[in-house]
C-alpha positions as CSV (number, residue, x, y, z in Angstrom):
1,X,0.0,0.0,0.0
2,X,1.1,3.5,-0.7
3,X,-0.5,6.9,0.0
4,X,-0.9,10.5,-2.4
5,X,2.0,11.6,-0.8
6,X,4.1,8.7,-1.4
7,X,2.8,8.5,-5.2
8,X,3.7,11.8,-5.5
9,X,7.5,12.0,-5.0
10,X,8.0,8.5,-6.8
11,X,10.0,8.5,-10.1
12,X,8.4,8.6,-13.2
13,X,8.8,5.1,-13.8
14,X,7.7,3.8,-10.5
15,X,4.2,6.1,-11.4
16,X,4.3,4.1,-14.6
17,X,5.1,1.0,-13.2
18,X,2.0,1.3,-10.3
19,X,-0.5,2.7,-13.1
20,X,0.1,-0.7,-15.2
21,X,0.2,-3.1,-12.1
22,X,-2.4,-1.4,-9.5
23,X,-4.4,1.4,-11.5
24,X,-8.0,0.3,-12.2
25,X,-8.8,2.2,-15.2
26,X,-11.9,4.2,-15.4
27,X,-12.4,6.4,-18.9
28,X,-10.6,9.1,-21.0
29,X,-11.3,12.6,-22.0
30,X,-9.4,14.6,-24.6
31,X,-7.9,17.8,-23.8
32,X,-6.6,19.8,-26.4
33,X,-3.9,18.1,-28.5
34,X,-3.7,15.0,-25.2
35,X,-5.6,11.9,-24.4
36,X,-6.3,12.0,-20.7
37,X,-6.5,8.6,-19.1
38,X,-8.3,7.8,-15.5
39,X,-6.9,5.6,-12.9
40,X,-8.0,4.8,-9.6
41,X,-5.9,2.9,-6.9
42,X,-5.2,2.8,-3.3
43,X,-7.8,5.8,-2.6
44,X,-6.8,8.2,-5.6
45,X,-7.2,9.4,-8.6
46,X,-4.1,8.8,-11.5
47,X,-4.7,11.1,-14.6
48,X,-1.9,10.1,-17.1
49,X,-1.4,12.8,-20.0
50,X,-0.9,11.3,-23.7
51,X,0.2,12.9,-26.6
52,X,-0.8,11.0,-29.4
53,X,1.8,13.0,-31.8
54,X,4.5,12.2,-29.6
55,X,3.5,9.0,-29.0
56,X,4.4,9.1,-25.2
57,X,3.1,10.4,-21.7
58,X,3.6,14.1,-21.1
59,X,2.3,14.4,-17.4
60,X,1.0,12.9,-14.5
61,X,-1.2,13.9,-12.1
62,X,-2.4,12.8,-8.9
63,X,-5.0,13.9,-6.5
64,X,-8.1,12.6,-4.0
65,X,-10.4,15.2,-4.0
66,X,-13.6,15.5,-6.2
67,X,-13.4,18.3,-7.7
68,X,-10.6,16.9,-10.1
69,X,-13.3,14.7,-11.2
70,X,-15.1,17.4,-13.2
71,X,-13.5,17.0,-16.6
72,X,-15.1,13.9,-16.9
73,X,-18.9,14.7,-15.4
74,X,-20.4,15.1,-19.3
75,X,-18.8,11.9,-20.0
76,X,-20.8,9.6,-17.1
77,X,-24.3,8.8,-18.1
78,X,-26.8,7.4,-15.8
79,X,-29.2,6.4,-18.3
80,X,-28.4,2.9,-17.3
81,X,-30.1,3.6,-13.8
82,X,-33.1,5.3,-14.3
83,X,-35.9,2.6,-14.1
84,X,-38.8,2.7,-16.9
């Protein structure tokens, strides 16, 4: 188990390393020229920053809170849960 903190101050590769082995992937936005990909693990939130014309990851980004969830709010639908 790690923490935010501890994700955080990790190399590059050891971000990459827990995103492929313990990051539960939830969806993808795109943001400008970047594919934004959505992780989950260990009580956090992993957005991983894609460049499809440089064909490699550009950013990470890490965080707990909610509000860093809003990018993706048009993108949930909850048509699946309304009852007829």
């Amino acid at each position: 188990m790690f923490t935010l903190d501890d994700f955080r101050v990790m190399t590059f590769e050891k971000k990459c390393d827990i995103i492929t082995f313990h990051g539960n992937y939830l969806m993808q936005r795109v943001l400008a020229d970047c594919k934004v990909f959505l992780y989950y693990t260990d009580g956090f939130f992993i957005e991983v920053f894609y460049s499809p014309k440089y064909q490699k990851v550009l950013m990470i980004n890490a965080f707990d809170n909610t509000v860093g969830l809003k990018p993706y709010l048009d993108k949930i639908s909850l048509e699946d849960l309304v009852v007829s």
